[in-house]
Each structure stands twice: as structure tokens, then as C-alpha cells.
C-alpha positions, 0 to 999 in steps of 0.5 A: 118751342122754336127751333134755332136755324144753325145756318144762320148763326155761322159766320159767312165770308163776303166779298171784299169791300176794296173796290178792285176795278179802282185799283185795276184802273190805277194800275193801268193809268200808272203803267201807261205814264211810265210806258209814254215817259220811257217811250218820249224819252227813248224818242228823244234820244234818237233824235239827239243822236240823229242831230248829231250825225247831221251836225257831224255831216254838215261840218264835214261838208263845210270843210270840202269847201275852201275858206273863199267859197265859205265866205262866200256861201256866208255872205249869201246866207246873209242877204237871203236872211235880209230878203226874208226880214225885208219881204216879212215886212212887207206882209204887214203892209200886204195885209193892210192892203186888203182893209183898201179890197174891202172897202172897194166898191166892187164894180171899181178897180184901181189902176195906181196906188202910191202910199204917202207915209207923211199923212198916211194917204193913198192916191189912187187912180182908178175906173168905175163902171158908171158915175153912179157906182162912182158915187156909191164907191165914195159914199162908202168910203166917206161912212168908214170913219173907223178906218178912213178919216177922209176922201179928196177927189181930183178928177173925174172924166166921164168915157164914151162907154159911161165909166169914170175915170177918176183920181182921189186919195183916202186919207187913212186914221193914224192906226191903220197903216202900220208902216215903218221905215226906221224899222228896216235894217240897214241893207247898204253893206250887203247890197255892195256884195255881189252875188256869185251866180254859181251858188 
């Protein structure tokens, strides 16, 4: 007759079936957002108080100055802040300037630049190291139809050293120079005020 192993028969504890690292790792993701939140928050805080006290020193600075000095140091603020609109506008046609370096030849450097807004056109006066690179310089030009529209050249004159002298203007397609002038503000008032040099 078999016998009945009684060990077997008796009720066994097994481990837990909730994934303990899971909730570990909740846990800690849920503390670490509490933690940043509290955190930015009290950073948040000292800077509001930080501007504050700046607020504060400034507007007691302000008021060591006279109503006449104010107006003046008003006044200043004022051109720098149209200097600053005037000079941004001038990157962009900075910035189209370097669309002319690359598509110079690199053995040709110009010696004038006058821009035509009414045709959009560069005249140029330039030198180039022989009439050969002359002639490559053009033909480059000419085969930038995505830029250039068209080339006119004027004069060529030929020195002792075999550079070339030369006069052309590049006329440029309609979207490439972004120039305009209806779009700086009116500086006639500001430049009637004389600027204090002591400030």
C-alpha cells in the first residue's frame, strides 16, 4: 500500500504575486516630481523676491536723479533703442551680402558696392587677377539664375600686371535682397535731440 507523503499535502505560503519593484519605482518617480515641483517652486520664489529688490533699488536710484536728468537719460534710452531697430535691420542686408561672397570668384575682390533698390542691382567695380578669372567670375554669375537674373558689364581695362579692371552691376531675382525702406521707423524727432556726452 502507498503511503501519502504528508508534507506535500500541507499548505505552503508563496511569495507575493505584486511586483514590489514596480511599486519601488513608483514610488520614487512620484517623490522625485513632488521633490522638482517644491523645488522650482521655491526657486521661483527667490527670484520673484530678487526682482523685487531690484525693482525697489532701481526706483530708488531714479529718484536721486532730477526731473531734467531723467528726461534726459529717457530721451537717450530712446535713440539706443532706434540704433538697435536700425542696426537689426541692417543684418538682414548683412546677411544678404554673403549670397555676393559666394558667388565671388575667389581670385576677384571688389573695391565699390552701390545697391539700386528700384531694380534691385548691385553695380560693382572690382579687379581680378587676369581676363581669364574675369571671364570665369561672369560666367559664374551668369549660371546663378536662382539668384542672378542678369549680368551688364561696362568697362574692362587691362593693367600692366595683367589684372582687370572692371565695372558691372548684377541684377538680382525680385526675392533675394529683402530691403525695405518703408519699414524703418521715423528717426527725425529723436535725431533733432542732442545727445548729453556726460551720460
Amino acid at each position: 500500500m502507498n503511503r501519502i507523503n504528508l508534507d506535500t499535502l500541507t499548505p505552503q505560503k508563496f511569495p507575493s504575486t505584486w511586483p514590489r519593484g514596480l511599486l519601488t519605482f513608483i514610488i520614487i518617480i512620484f517623490l522625485l516630481t513632488v521633490g522638482t515641483v517644491m523645488g522650482l517652486k521655491y526657486w521661483n520664489g527667490h527670484q520673484q523676491v530678487y526682482l523685487s529688490n531690484l525693482s525697489q533699488e532701481l526706483k530708488a536710484l531714479r529718484e536721486t536723479f532730477s526731473s531734467g536728468e531723467q528726461e534726459q537719460v529717457a530721451l537717450f534710452e530712446k535713440k539706443i533703442n532706434v540704433l538697435k531697430e536700425l542696426l537689426g535691420q541692417h543684418i538682414y542686408f548683412s546677411q544678404d551680402l554673403t549670397l555676393l561672397e559666394s558667388l565671388t570668384h575667389p581670385q576677384v575682390y571688389y573695391t565699390s558696392l552701390t545697391f539700386n533698390p528700384d531694380n534691385n542691382s548691385l553695380a560693382l567695380q572690382g579687379i581680378a587677377r587676369d581676363q581669364g578669372v574675369l571671364s570665369e567670375a561672369i560666367s559664374g554669375l551668369v549660371n546663378n539664375s536662382q539668384e542672378v537674373k542678369a549680368v551688364a558689364l561696362h568697362t574692362v581695362k587691362v593693367g600692366t600686371n595683367k589684372s582687370a579692371n572692371f565695372v558691372l552691376d548684377i541684377f538680382l531675382q525680385p526675392d533675394i535682397l529683402h530691403y525695405h525702406p518703408e519699414s524703418f521707423p521715423a528717426v527725425a524727432p529723436v535725431e533733432s535731440i542732442p545727445i548729453n556726452e556726460s551720460l
